[in-house]
MIBA-135819 format. One record per atom (N, C-alpha, C): residue number from 0; atom name; z, y, x. Coordinates in nm, 4 decimals, decimal comma. Each point is the difference from the previous one (the first is absolute). Layout:
BEGIN
<n NUM atom CA c3 Z c2 Y c1 X>
...
//
This chain:
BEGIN
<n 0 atom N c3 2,9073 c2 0,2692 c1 -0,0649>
<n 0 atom CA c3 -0,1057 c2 -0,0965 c1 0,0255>
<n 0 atom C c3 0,0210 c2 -0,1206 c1 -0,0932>
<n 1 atom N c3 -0,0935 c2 -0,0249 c1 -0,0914>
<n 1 atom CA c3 0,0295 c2 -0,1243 c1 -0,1196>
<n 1 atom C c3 -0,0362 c2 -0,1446 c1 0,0923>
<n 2 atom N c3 0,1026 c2 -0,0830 c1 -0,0085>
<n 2 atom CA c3 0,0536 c2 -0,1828 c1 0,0215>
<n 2 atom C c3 -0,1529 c2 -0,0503 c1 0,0002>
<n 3 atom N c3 -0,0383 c2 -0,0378 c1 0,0600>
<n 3 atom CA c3 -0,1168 c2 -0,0915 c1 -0,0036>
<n 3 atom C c3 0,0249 c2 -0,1698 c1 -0,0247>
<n 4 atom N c3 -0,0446 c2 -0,0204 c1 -0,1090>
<n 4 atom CA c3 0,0121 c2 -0,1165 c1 -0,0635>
<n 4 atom C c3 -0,0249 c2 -0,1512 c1 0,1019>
<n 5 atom N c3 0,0565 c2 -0,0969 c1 -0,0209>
<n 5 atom CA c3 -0,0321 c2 -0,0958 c1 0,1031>
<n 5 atom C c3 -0,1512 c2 -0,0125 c1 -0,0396>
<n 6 atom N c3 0,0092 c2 -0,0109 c1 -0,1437>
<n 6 atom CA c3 -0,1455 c2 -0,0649 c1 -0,0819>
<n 6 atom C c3 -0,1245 c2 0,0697 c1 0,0911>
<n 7 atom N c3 0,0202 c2 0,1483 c1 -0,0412>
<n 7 atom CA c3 -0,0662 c2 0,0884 c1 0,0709>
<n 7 atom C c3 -0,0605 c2 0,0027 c1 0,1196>
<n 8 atom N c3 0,1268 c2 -0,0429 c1 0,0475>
<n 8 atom CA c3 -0,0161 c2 0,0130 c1 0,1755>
<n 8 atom C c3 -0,0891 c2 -0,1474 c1 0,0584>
<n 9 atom N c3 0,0492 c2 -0,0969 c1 -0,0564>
<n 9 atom CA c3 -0,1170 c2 -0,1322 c1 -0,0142>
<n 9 atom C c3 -0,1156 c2 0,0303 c1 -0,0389>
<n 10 atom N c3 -0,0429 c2 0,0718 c1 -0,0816>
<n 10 atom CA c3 -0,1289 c2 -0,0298 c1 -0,0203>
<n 10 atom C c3 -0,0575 c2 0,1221 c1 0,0950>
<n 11 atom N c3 0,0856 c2 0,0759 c1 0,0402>
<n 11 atom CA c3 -0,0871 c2 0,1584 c1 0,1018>
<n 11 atom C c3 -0,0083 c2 -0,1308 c1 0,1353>
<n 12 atom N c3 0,1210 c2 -0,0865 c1 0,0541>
<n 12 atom CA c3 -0,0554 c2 -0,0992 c1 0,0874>
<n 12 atom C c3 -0,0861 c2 -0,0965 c1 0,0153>
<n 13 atom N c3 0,0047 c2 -0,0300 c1 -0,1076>
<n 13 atom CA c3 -0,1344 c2 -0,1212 c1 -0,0294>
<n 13 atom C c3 -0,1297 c2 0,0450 c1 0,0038>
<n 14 atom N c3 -0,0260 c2 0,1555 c1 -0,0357>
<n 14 atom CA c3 -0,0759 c2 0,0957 c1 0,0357>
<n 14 atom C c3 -0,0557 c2 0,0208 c1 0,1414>
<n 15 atom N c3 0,1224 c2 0,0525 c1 0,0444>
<n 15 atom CA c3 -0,0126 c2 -0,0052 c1 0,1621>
<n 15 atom C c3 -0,0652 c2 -0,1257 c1 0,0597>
<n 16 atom N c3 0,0463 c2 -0,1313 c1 -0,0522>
<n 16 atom CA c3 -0,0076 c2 -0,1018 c1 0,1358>
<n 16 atom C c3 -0,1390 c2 -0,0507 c1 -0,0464>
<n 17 atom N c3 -0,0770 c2 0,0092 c1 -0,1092>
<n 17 atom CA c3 -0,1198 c2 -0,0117 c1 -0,1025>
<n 17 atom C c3 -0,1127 c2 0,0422 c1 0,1236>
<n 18 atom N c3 0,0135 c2 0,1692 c1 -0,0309>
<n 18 atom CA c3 -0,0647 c2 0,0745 c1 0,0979>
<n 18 atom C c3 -0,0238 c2 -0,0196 c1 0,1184>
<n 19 atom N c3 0,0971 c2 -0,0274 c1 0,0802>
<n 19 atom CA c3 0,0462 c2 -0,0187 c1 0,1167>
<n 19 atom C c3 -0,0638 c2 -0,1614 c1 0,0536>
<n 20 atom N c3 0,0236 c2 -0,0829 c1 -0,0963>
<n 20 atom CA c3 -0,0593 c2 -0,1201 c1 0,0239>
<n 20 atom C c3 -0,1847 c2 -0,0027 c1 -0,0039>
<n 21 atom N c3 -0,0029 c2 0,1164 c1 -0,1012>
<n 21 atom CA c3 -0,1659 c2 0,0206 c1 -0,0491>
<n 21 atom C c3 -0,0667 c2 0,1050 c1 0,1412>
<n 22 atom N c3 0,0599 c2 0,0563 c1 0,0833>
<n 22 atom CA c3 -0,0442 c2 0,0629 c1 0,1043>
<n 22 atom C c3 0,0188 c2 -0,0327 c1 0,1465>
<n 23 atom N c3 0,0511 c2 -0,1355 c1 0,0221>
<n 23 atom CA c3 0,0481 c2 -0,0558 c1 0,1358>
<n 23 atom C c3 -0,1276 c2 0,0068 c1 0,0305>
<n 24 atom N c3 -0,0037 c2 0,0874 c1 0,1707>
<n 24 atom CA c3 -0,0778 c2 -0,0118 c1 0,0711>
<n 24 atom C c3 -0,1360 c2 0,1310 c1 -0,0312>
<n 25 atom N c3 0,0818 c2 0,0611 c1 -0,0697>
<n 25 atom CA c3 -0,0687 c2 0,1666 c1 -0,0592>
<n 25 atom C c3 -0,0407 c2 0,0525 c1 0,1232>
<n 26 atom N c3 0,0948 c2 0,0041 c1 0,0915>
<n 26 atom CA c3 -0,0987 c2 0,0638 c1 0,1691>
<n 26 atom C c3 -0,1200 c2 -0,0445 c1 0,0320>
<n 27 atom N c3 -0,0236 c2 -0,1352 c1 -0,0067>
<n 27 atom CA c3 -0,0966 c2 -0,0285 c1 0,0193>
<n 27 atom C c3 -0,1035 c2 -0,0202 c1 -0,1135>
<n 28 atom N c3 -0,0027 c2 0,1011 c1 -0,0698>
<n 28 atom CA c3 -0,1120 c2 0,0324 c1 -0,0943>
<n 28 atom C c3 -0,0358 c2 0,1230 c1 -0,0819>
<n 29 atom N c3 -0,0205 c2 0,0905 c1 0,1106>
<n 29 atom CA c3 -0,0126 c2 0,1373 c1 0,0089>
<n 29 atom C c3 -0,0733 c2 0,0245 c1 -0,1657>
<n 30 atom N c3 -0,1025 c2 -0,0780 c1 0,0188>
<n 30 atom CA c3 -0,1075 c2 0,0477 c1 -0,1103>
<n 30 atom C c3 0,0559 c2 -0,0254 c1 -0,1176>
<n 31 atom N c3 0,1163 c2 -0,0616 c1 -0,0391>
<n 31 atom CA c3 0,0046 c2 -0,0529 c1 -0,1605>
<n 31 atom C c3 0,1485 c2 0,1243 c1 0,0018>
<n 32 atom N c3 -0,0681 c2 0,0887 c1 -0,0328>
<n 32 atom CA c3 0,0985 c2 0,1532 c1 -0,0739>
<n 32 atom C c3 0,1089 c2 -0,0721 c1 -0,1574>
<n 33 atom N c3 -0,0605 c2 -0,1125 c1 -0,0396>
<n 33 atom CA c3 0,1239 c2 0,0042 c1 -0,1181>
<n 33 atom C c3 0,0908 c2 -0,0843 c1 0,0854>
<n 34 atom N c3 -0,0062 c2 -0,0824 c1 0,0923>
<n 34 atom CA c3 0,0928 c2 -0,0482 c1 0,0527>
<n 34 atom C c3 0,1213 c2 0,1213 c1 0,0444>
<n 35 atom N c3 -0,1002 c2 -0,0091 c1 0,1179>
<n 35 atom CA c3 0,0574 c2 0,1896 c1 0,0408>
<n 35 atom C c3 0,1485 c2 0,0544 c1 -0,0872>
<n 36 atom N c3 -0,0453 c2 0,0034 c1 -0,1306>
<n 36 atom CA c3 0,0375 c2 0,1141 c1 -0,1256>
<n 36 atom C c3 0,1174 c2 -0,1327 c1 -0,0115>
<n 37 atom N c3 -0,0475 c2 -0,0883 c1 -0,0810>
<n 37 atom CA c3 0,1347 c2 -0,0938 c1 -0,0453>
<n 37 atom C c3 0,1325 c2 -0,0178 c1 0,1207>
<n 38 atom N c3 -0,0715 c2 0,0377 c1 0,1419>
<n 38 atom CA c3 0,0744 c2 -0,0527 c1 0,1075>
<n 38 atom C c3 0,1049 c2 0,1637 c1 -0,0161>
<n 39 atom N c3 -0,0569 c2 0,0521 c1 0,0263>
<n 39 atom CA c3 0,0684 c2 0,1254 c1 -0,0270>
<n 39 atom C c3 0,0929 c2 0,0848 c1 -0,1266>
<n 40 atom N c3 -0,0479 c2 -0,0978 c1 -0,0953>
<n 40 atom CA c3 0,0456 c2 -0,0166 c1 -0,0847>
<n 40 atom C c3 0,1616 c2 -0,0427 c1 -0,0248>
<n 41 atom N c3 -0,0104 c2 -0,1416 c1 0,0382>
<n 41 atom CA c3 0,1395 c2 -0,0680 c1 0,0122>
<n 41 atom C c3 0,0845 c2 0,0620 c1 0,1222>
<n 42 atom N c3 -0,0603 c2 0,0708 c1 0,1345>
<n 42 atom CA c3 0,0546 c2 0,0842 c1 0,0786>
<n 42 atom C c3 0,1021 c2 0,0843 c1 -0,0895>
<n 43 atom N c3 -0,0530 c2 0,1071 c1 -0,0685>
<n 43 atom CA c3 0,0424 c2 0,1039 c1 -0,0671>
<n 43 atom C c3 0,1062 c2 -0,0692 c1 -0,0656>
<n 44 atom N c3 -0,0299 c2 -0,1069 c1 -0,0754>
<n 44 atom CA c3 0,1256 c2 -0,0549 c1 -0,1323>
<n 44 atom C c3 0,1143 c2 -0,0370 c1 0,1035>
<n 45 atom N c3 -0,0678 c2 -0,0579 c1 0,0927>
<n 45 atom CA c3 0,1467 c2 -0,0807 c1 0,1369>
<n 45 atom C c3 0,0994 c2 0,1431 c1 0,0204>
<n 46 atom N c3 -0,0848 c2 0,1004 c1 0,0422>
<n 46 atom CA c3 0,0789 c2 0,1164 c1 0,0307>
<n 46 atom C c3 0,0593 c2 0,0967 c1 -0,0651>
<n 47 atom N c3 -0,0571 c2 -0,0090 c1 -0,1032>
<n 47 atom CA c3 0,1017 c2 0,0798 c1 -0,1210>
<n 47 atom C c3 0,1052 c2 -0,0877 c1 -0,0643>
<n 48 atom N c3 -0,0422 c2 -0,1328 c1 0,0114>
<n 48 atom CA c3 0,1619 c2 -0,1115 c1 -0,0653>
<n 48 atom C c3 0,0860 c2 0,0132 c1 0,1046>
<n 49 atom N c3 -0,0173 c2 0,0200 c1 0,1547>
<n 49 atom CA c3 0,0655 c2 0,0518 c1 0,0938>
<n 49 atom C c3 0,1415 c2 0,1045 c1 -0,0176>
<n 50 atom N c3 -0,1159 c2 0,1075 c1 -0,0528>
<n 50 atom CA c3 0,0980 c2 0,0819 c1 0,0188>
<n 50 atom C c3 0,1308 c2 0,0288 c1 -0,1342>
<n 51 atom N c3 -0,0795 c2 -0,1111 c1 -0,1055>
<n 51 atom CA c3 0,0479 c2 -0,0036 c1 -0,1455>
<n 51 atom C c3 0,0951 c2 -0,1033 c1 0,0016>
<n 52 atom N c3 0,0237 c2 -0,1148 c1 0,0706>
<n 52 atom CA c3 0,0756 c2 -0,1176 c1 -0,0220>
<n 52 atom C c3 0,0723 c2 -0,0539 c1 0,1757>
<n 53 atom N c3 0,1102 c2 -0,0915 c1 -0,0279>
<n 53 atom CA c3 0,0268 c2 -0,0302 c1 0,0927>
<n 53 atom C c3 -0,0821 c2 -0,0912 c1 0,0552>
<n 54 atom N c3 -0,0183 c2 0,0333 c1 0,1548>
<n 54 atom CA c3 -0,0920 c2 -0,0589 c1 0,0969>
<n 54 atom C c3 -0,0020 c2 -0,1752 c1 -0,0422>
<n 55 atom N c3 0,1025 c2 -0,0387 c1 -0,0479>
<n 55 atom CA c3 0,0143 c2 -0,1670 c1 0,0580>
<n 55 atom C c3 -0,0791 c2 -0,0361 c1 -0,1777>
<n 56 atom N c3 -0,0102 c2 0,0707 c1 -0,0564>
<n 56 atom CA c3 -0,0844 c2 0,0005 c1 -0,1220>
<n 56 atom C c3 -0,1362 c2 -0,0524 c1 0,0410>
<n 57 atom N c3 -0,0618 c2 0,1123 c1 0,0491>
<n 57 atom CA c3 -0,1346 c2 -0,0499 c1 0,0533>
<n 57 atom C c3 -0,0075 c2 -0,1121 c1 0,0719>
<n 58 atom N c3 0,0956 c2 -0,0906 c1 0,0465>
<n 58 atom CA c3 -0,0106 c2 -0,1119 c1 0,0890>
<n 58 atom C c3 -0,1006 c2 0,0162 c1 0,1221>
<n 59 atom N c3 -0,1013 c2 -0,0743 c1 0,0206>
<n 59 atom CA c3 -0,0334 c2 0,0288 c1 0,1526>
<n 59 atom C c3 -0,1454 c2 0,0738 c1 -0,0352>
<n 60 atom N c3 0,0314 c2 0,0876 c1 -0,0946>
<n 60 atom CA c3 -0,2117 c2 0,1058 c1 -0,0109>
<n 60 atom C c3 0,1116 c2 0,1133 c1 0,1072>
<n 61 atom N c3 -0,1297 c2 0,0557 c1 0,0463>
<n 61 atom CA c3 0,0640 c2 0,1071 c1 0,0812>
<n 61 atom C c3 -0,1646 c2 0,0612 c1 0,0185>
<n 62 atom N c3 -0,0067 c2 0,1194 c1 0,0003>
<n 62 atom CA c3 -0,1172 c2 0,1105 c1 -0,0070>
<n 62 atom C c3 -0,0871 c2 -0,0548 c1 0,1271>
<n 63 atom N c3 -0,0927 c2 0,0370 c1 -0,0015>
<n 63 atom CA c3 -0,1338 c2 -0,0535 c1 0,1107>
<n 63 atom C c3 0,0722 c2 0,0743 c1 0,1200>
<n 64 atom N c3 -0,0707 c2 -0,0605 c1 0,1228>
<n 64 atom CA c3 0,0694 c2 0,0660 c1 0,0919>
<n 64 atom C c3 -0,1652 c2 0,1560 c1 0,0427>
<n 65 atom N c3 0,0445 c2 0,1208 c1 -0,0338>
<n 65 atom CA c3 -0,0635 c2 0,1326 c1 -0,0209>
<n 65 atom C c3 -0,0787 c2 -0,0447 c1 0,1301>
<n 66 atom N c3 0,0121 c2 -0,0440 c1 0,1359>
<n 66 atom CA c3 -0,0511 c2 0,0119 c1 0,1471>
<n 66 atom C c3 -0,1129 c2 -0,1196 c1 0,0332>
<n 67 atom N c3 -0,0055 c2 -0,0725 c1 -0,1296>
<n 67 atom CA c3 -0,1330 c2 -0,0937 c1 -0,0198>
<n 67 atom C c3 -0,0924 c2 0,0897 c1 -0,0881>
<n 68 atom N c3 0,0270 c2 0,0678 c1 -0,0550>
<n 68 atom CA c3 -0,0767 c2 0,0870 c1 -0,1382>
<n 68 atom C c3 -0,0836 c2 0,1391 c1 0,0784>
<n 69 atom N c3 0,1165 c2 0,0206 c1 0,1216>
<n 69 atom CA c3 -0,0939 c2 0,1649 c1 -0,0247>
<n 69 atom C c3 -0,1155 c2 -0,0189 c1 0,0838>
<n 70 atom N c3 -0,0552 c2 -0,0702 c1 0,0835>
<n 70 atom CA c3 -0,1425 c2 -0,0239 c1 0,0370>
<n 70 atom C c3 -0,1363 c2 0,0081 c1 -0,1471>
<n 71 atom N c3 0,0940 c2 0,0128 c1 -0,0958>
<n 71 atom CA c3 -0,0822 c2 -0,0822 c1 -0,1257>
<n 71 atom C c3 -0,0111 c2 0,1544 c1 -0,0960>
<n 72 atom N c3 0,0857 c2 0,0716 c1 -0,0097>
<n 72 atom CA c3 0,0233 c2 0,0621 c1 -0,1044>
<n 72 atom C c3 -0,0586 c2 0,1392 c1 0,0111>
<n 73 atom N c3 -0,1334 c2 0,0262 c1 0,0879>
<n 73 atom CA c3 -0,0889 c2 0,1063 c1 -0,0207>
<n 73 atom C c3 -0,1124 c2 -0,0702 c1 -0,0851>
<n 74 atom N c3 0,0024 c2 -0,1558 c1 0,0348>
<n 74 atom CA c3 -0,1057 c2 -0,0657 c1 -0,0691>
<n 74 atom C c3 -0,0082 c2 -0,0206 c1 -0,1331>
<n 75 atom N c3 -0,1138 c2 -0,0039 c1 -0,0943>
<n 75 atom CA c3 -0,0202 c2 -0,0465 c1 -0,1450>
<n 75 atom C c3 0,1084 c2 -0,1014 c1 -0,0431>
<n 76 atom N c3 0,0098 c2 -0,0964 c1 0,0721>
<n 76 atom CA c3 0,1081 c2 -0,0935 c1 -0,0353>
<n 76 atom C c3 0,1634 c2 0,0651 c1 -0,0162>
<n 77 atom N c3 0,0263 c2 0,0274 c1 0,1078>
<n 77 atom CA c3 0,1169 c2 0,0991 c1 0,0789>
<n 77 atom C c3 0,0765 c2 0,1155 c1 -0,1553>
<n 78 atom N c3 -0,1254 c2 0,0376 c1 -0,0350>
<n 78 atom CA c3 0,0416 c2 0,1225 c1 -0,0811>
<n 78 atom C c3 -0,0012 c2 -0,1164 c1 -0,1758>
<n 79 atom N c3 -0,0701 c2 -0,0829 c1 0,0079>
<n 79 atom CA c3 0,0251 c2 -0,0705 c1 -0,1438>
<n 79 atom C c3 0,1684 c2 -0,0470 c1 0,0396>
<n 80 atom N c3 0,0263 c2 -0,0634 c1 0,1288>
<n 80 atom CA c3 0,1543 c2 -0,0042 c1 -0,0026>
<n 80 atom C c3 0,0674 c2 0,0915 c1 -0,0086>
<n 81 atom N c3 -0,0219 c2 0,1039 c1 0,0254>
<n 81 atom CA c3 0,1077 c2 0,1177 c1 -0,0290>
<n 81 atom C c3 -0,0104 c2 0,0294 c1 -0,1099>
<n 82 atom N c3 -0,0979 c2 0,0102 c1 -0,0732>
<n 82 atom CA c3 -0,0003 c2 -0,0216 c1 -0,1492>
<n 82 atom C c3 0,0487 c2 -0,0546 c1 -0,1090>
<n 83 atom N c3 0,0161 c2 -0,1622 c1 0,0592>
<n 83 atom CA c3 0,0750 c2 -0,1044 c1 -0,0661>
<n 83 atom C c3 0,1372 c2 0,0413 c1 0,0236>
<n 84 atom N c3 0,0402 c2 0,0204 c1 0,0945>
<n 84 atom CA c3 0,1096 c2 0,0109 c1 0,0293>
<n 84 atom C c3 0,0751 c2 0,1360 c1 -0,0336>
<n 85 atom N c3 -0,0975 c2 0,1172 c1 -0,0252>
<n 85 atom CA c3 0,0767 c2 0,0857 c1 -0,0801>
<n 85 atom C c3 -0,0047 c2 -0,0011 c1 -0,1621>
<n 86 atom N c3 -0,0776 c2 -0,0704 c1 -0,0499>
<n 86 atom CA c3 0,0439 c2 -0,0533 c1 -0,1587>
<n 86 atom C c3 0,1219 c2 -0,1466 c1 0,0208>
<n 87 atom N c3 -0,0197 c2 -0,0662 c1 0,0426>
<n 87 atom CA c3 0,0931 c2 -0,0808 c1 0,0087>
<n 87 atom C c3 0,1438 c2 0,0912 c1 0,0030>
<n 88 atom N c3 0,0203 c2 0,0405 c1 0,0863>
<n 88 atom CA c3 0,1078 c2 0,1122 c1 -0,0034>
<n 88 atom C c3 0,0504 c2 0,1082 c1 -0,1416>
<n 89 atom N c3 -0,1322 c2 0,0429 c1 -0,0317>
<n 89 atom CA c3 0,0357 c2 0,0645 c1 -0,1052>
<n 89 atom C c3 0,0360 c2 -0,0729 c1 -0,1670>
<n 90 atom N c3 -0,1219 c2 -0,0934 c1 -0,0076>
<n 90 atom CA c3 0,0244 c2 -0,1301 c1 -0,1034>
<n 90 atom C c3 0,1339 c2 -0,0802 c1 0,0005>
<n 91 atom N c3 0,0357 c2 -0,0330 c1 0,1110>
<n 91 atom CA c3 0,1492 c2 -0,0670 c1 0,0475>
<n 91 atom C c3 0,1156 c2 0,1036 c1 -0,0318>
<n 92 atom N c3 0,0241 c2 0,1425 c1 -0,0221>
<n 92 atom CA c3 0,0470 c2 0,0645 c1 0,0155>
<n 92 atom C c3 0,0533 c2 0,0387 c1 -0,2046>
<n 93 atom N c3 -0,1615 c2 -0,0154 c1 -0,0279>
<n 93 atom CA c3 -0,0277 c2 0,0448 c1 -0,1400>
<n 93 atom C c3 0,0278 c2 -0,1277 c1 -0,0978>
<n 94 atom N c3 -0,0155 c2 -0,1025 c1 0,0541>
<n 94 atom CA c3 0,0717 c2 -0,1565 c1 -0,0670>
<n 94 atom C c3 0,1668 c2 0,0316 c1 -0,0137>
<n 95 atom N c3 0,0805 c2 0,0388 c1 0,1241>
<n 95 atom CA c3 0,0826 c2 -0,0307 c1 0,0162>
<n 95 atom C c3 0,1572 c2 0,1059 c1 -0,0507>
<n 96 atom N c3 -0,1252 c2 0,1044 c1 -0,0032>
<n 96 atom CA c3 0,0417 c2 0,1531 c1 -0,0780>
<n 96 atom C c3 0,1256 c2 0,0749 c1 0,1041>
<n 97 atom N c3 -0,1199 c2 -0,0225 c1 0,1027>
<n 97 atom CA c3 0,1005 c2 0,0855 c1 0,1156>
<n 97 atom C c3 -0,1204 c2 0,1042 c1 0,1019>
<n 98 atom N c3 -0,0893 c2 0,0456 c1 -0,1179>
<n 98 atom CA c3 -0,0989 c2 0,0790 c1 0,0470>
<n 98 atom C c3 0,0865 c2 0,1060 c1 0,0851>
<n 99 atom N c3 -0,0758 c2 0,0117 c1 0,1032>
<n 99 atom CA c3 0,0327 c2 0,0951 c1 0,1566>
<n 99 atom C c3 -0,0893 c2 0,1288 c1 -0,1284>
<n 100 atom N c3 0,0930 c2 0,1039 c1 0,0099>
<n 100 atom CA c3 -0,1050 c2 0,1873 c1 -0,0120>
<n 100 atom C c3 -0,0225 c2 0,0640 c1 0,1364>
//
C-alpha cells in the first residue's frame, strides 16, 4: 500500500471539509441531487482515507451516520448519494494509488 503524502492528504481534507461545509443541512433538501452527490461524495473520500490512514489522521470527519440516510436512498436524491459516494471512493482510491480490484 503506497505512504500517502501529508501534502496529499491535506488537500483530499480540505476537499472533504469544502464539500461537507457546501452540503450542511443536505437532509433537508431532498430536491437539490448535486448536493446529494457532493454530500456523498466527501462520504466516500472520509471512508476510504479510513481504511487507508490512521484514524487520528482524519481528526474529527467520521462517515454520515447510514440510519439518517436509509429513509432517503430509494429516492432520486438517495441514489445521487450513493453515487457520490461510490466515485468518491473509487477517485480517493485512484488519487492515492491504492485502487481496491
Amino acid at each position: 500500500m503506497p505512504e500517502l503524502s501529508d501534502e496529499l492528504l491535506d488537500q483530499l481534507l480540505d476537499l472533504i471539509d469544502r464539500l461537507r461545509r457546501e452540503s450542511i443541512g443536505f437532509l433537508d433538501a431532498p430536491g437539490d441531487q448535486q448536493v446529494w452527490y457532493n454530500r456523498g461524495y466527501a462520504n466516500g473520500m472520509v471512508t476510504t482515507l479510513g481504511r487507508l490512514i490512521q484514524a487520528e489522521r482524519l481528526g474529527q470527519r467520521k462517515p454520515d451516520d447510514s440510519r439518517q440516510l436509509a429513509a432517503h436512498l430509494t429516492m432520486p436524491w438517495g441514489k445521487a448519494y450513493r453515487h457520490g459516494e461510490s466515485m468518491g471512493c473509487k477517485e480517493t482510491e485512484e488519487i492515492t494509488g491504492n485502487l481496491q480490484t
